[in-house]
Backbone as ProteinMPNN parsed JSONL, in Angstrom:
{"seq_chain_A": "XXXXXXXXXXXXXXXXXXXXXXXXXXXXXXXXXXXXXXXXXXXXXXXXXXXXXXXXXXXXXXXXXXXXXXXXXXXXXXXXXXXXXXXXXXXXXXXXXXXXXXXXXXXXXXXXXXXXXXXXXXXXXXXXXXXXXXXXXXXXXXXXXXXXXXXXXXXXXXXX", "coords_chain_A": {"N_chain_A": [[23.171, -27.855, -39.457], [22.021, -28.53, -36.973], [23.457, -26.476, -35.15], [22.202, -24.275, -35.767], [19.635, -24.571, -35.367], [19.642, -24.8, -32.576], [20.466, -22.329, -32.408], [18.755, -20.587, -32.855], [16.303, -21.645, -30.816], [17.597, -20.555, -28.7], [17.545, -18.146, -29.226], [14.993, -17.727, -29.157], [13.954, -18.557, -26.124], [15.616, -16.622, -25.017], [14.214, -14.431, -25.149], [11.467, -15.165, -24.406], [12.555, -15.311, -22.012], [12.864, -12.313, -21.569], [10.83, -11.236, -21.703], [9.516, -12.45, -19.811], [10.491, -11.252, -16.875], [10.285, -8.679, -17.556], [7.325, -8.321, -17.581], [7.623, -9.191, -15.102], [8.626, -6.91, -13.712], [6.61, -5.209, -14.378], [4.472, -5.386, -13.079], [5.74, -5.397, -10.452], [6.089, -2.831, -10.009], [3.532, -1.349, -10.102], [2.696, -2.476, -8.18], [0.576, -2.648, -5.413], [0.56, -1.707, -1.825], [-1.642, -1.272, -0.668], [-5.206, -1.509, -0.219], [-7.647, -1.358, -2.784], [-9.538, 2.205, -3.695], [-12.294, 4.395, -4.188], [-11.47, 6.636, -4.113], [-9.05, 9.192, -4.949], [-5.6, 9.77, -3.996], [-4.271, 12.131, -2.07], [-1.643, 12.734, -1.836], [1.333, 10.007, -1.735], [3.341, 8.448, -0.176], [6.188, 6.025, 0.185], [7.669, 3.324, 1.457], [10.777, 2.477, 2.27], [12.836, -0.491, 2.071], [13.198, -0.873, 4.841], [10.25, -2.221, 6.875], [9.712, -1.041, 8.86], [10.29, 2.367, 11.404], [12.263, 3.043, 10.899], [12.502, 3.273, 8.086], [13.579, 3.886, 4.699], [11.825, 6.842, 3.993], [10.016, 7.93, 0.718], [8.753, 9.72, -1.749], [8.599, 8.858, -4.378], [9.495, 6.014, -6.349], [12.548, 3.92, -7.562], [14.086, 1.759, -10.289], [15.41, 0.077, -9.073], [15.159, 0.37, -6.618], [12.124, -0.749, -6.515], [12.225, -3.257, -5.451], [12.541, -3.454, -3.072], [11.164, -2.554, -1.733], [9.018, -1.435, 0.647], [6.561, -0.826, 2.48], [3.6, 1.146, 2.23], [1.643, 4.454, 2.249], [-0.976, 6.798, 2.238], [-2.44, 9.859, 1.549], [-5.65, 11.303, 2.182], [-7.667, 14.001, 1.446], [-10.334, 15.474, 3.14], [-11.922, 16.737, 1.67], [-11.863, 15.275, -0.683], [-12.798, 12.907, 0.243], [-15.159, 13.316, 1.101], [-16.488, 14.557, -1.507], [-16.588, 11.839, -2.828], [-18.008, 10.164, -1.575], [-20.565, 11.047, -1.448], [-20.972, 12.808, 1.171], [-20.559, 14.538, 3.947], [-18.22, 15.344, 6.711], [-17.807, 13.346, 9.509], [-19.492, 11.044, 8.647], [-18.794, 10.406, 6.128], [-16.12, 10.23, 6.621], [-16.165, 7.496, 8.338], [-17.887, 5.878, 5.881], [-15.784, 6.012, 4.397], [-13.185, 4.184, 5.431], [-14.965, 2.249, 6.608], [-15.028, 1.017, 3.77], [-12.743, 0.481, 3.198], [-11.758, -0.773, 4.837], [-13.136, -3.102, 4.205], [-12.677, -3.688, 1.526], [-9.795, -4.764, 2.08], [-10.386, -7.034, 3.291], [-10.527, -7.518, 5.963], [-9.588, -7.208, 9.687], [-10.588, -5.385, 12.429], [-7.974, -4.881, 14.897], [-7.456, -3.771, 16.979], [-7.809, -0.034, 18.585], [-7.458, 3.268, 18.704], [-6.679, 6.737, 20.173], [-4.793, 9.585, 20.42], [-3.438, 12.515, 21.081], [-5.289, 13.559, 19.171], [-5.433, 12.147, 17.141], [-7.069, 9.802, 15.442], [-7.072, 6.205, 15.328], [-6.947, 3.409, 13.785], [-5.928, 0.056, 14.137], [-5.786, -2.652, 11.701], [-5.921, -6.113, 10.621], [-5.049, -7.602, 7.672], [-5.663, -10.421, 5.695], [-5.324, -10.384, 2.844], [-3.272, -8.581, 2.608], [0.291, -7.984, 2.519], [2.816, -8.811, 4.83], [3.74, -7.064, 8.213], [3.681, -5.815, 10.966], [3.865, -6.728, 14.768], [1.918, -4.833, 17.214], [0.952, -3.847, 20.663], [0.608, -7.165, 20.869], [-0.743, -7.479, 18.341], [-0.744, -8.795, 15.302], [-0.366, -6.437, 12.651], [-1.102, -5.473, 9.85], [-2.567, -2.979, 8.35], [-3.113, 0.435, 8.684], [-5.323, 2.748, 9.315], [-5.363, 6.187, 9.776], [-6.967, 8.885, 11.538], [-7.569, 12.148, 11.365], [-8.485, 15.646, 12.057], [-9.606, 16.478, 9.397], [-7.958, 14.654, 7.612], [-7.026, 11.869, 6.095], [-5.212, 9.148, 6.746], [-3.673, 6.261, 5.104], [-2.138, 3.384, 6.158], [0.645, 0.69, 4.818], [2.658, -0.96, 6.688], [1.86, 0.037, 8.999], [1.6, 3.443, 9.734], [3.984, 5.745, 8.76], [6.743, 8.376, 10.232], [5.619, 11.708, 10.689], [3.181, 11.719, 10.486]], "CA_chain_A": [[21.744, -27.733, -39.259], [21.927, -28.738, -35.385], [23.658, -25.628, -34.403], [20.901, -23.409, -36.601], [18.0, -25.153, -34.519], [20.134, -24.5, -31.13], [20.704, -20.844, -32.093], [16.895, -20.322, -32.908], [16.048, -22.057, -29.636], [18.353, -19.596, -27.637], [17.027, -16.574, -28.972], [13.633, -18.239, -28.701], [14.523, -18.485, -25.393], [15.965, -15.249, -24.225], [13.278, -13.001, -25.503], [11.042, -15.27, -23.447], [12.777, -15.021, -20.77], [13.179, -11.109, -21.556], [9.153, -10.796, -21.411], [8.93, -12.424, -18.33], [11.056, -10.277, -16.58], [9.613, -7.233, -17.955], [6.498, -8.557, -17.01], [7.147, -9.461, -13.688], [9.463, -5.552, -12.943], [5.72, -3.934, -14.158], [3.937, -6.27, -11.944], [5.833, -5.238, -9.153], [6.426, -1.381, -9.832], [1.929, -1.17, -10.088], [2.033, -3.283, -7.167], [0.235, -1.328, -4.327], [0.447, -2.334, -0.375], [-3.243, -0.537, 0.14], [-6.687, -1.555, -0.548], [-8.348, -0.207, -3.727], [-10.29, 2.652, -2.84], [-12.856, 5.335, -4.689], [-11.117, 8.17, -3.95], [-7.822, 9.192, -5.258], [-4.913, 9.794, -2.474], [-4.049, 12.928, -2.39], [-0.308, 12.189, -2.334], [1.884, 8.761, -1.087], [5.057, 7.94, 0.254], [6.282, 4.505, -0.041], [8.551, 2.949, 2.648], [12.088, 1.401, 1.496], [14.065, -0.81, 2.713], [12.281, -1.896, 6.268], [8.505, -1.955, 7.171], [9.54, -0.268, 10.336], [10.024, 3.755, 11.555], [13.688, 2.857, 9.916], [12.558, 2.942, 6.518], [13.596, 5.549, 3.672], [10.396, 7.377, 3.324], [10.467, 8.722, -0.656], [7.984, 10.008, -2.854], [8.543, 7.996, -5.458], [10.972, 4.858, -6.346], [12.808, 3.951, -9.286], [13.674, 0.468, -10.727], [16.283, -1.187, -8.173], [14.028, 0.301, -5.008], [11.115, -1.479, -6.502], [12.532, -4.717, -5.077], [13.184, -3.086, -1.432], [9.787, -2.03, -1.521], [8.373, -2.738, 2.258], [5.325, -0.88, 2.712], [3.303, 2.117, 1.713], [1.186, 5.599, 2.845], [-1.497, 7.157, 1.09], [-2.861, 10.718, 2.39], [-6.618, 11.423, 1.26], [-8.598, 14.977, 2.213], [-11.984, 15.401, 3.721], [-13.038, 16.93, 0.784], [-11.823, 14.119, -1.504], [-13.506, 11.615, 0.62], [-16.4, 13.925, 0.578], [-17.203, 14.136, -2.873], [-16.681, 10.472, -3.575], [-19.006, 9.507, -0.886], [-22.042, 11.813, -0.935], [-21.851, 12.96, 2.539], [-19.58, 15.33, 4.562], [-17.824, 14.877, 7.784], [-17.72, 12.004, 9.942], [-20.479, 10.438, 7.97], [-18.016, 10.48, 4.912], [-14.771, 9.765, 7.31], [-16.582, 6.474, 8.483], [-17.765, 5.154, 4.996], [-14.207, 5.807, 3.76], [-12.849, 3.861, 6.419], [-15.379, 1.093, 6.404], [-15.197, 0.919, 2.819], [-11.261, -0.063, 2.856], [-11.398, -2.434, 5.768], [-13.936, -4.029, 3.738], [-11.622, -4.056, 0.337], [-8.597, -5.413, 2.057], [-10.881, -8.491, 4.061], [-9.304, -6.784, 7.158], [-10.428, -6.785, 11.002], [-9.966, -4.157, 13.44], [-7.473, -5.392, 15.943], [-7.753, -2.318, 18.345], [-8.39, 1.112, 17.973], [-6.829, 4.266, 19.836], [-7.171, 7.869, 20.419], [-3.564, 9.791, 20.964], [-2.589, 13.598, 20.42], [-5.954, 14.164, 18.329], [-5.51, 11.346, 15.625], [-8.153, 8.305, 15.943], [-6.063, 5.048, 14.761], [-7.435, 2.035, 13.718], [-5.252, -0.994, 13.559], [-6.187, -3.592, 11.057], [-5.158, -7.263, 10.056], [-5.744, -8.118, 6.324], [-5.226, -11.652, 5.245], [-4.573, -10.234, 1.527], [-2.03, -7.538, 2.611], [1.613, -8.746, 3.034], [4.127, -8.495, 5.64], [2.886, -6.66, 8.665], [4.28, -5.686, 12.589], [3.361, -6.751, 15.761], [1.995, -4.205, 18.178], [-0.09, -4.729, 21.473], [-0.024, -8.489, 20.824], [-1.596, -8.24, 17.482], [-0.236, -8.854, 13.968], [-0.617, -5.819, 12.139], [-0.963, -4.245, 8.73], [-2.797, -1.972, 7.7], [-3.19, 1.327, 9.796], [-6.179, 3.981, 8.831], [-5.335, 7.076, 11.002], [-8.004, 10.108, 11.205], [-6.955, 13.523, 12.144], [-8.571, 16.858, 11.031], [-10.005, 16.029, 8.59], [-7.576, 13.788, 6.661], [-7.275, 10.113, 6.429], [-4.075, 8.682, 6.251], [-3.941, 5.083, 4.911], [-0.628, 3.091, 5.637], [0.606, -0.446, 5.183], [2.152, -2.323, 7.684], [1.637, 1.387, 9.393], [2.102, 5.018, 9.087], [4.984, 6.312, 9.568], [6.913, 9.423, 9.382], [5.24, 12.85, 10.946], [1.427, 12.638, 10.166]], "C_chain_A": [[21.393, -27.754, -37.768], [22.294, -27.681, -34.463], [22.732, -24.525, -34.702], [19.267, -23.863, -35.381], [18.802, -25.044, -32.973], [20.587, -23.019, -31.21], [19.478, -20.447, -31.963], [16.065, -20.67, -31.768], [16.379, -20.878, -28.633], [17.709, -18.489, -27.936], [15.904, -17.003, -29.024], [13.129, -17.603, -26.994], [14.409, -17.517, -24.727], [14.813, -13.799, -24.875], [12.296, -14.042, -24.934], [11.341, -15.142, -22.127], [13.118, -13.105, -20.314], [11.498, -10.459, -21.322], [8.917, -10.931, -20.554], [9.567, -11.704, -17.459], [10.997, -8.993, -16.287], [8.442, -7.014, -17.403], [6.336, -8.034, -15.161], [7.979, -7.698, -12.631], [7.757, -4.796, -13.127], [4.947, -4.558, -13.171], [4.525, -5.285, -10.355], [5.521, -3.875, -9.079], [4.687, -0.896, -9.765], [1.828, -1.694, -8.972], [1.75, -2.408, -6.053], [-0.413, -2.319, -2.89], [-1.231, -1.868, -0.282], [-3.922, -1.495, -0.757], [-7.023, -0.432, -2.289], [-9.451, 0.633, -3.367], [-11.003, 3.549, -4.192], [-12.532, 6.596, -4.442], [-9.802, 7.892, -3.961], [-6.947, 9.952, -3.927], [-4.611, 11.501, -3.39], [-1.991, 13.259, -2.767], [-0.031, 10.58, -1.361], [3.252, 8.939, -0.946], [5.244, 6.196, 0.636], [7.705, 4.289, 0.983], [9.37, 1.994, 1.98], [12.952, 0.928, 2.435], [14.087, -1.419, 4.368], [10.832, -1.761, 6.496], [8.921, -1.485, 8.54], [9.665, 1.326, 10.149], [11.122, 3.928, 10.717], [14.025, 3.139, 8.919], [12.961, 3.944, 6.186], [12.119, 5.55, 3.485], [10.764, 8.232, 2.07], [8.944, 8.513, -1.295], [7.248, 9.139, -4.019], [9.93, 6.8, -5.435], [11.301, 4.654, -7.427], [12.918, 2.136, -9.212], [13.934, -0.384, -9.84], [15.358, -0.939, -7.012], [13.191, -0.349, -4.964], [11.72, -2.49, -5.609], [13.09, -4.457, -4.035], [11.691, -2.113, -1.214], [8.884, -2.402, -0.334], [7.225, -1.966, 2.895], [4.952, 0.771, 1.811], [2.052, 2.839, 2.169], [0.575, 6.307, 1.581], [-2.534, 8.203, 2.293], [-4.201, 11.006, 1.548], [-7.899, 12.597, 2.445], [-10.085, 14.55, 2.677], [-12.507, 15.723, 2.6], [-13.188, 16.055, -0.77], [-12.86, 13.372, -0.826], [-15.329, 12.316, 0.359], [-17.471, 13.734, -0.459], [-16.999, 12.777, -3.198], [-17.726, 9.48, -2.66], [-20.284, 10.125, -0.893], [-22.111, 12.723, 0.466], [-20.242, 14.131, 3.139], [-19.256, 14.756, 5.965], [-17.336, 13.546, 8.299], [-18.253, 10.923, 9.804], [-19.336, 9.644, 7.148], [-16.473, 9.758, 5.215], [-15.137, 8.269, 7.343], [-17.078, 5.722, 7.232], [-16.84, 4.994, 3.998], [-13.508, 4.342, 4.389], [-13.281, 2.472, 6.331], [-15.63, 0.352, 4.967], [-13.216, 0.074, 2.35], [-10.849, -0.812, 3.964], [-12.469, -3.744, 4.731], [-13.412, -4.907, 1.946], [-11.061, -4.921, 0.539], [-9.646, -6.532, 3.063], [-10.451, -8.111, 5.463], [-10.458, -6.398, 8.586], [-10.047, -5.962, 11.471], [-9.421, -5.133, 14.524], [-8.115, -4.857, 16.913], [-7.498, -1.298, 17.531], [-7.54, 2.201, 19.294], [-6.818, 5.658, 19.67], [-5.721, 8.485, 20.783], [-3.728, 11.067, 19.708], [-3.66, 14.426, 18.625], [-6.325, 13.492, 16.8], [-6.104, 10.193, 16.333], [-7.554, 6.935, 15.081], [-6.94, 3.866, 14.821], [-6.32, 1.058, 13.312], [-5.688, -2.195, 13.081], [-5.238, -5.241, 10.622], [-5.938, -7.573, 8.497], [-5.1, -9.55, 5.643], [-4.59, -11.372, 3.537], [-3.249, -9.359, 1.098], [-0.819, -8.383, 2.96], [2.597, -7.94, 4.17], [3.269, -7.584, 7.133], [4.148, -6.413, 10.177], [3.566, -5.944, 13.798], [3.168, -5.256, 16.927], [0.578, -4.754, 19.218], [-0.338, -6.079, 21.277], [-0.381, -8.988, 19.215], [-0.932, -8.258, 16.287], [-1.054, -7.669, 13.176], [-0.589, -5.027, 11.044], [-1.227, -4.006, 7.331], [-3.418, -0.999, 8.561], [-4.177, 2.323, 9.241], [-5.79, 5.266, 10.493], [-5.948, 8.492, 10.367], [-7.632, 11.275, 12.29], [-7.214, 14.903, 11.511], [-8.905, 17.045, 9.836], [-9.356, 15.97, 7.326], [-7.343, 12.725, 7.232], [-5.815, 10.033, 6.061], [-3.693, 6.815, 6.628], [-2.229, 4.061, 4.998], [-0.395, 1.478, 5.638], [2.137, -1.462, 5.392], [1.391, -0.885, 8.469], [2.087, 2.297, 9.048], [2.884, 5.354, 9.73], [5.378, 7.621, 9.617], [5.652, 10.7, 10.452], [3.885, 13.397, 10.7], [0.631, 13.729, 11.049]], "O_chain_A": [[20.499, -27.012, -37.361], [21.841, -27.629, -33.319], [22.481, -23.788, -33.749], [18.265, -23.31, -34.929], [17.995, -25.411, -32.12], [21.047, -22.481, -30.202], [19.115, -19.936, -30.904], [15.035, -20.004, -31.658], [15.541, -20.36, -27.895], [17.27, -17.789, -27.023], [15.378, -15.928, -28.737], [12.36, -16.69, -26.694], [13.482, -17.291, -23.95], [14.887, -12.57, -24.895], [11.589, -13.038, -24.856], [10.531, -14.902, -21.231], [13.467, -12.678, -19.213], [11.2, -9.369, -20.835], [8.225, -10.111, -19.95], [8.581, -11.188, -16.932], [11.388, -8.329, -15.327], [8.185, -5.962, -16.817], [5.676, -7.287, -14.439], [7.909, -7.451, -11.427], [7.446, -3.948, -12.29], [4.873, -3.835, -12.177], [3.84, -4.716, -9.505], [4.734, -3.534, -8.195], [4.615, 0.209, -9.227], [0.728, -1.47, -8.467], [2.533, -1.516, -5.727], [-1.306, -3.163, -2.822], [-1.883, -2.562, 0.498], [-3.455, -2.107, -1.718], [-6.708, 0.703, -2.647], [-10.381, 0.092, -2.768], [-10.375, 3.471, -5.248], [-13.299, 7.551, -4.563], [-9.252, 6.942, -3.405], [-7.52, 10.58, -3.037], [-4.678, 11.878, -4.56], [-1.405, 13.829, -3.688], [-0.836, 10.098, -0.564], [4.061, 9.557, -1.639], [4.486, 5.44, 1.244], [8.592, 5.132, 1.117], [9.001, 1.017, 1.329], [13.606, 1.514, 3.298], [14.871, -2.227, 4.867], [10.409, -0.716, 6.003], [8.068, -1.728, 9.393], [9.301, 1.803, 9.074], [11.105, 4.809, 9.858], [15.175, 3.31, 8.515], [12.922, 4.949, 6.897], [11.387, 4.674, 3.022], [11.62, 9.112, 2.161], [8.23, 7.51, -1.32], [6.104, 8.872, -4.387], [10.951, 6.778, -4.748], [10.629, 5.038, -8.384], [12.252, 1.383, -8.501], [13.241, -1.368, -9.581], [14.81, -1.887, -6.449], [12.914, -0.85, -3.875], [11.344, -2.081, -4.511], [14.14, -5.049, -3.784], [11.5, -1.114, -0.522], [8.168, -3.402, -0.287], [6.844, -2.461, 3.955], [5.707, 1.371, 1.045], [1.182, 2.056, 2.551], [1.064, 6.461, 0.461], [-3.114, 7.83, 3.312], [-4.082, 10.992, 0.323], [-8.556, 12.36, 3.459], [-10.706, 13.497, 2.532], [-13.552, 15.15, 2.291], [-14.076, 16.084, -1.622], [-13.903, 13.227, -1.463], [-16.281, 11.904, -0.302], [-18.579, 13.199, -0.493], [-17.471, 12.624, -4.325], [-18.121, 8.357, -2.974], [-21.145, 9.568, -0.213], [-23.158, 13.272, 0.81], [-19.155, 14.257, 2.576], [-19.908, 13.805, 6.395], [-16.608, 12.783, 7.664], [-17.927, 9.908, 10.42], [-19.003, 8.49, 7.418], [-15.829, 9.033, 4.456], [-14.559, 7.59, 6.493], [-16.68, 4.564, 7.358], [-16.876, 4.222, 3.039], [-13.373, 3.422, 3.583], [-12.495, 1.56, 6.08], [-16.28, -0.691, 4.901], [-12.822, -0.626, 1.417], [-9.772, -1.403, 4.049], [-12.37, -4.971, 4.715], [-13.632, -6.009, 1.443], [-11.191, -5.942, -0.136], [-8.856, -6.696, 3.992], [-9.783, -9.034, 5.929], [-11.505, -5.753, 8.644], [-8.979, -5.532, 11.037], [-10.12, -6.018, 15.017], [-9.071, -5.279, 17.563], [-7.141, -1.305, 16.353], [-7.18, 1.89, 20.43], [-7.061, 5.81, 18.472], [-5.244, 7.778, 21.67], [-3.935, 11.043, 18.494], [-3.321, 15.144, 17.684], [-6.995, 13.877, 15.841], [-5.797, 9.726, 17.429], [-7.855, 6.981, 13.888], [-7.541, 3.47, 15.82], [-5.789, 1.21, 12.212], [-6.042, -2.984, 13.958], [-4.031, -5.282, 10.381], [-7.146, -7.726, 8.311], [-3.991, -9.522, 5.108], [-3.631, -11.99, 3.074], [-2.544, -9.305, 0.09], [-0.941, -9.401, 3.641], [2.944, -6.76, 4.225], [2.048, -7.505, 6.994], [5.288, -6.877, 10.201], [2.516, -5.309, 13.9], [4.169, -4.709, 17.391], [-0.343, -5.527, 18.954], [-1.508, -6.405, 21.474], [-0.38, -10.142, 18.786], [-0.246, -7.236, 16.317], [-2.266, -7.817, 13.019], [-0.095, -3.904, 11.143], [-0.839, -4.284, 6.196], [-4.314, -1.45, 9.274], [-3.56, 2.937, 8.37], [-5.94, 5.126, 11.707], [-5.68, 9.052, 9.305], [-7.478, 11.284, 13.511], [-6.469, 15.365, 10.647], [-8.348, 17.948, 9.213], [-9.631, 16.609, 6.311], [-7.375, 12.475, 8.437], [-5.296, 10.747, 5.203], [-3.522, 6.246, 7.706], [-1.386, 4.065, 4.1], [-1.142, 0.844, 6.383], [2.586, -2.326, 4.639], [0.162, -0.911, 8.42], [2.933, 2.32, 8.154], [2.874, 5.403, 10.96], [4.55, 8.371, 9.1], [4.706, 10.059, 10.911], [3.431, 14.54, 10.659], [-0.45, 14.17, 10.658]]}, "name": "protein", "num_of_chains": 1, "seq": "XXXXXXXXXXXXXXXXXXXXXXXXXXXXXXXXXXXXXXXXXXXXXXXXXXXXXXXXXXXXXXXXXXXXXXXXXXXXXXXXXXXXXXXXXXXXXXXXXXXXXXXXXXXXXXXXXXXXXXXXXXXXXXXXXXXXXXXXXXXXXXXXXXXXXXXXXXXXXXXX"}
């Protein structure tokens, strides 16, 4: 009878511990470095394996990458941001913008101008992990260029 109530325990057991598990792989694989925003990205690339220039940049990830998962890039048109804001232009650029520093709780460190793309560098107390540049702890990067936004977090990397 004692080994009947210690087998029933075990598989008790291991199919709890098989839920949490399961749980905690969809947890991560939904888990998203950005801000929630009103306008869908137009595509992403997710950074593996370092939060620096280092990283594998890929498309997509599968199960084992989840868990080398170290930051992530999310590209979103003018005319996405457009229609989800009412307004065109730099109207529309700027309440994108101030609409996902305001998501992630996030200040503007500094700000910069280089080669035609307008960069904002942000600190967000709810975002994780992050890089120092100029001094400041950083990450989450909005960079505006031509009218697309490109959202990255610790920054953007990669050829925008």
């Amino acid at each position: 009878m004692l080994f009947w109530g210690v087998k029933v325990f075990l598989k008790c057991a291991a199919a709890v511990f098989c839920s949490l598990f399961s749980g905690i792989f969809l947890l991560i694989l939904n888990s998203s470095y950005l801000p929630n925003s009103a306008v869908q990205a137009d595509r992403r690339e997710y950074y593996l394996f370092s939060p620096s220039s280092q990283a594998t940049i890929a498309e997509t990830y599968g199960f084992l990458e989840a868990f080398f998962l170290e930051g992530e890039c999310a590209f979103y048109s003018l005319e996405r941001i457009g229609a989800a804001y009412g307004a065109d232009g730099e109207r529309a650029i700027s309440a994108f913008k101030d609409s996902l520093i305001s998501a992630a709780r996030a200040t503007v460190c500094f700000e910069e101008e280089a080669s035609g793309t307008r960069s904002y560098y942000c600190y967000s107390p709810i975002l994780k992990g992050g890089v120092y540049i100029e001094g400041y702890s950083v990450n989450l990067h909005i960079a505006v260029r031509e009218g697309t936004v490109a959202v990255g977090s610790p920054i953007v990397f990669g050829g925008y």
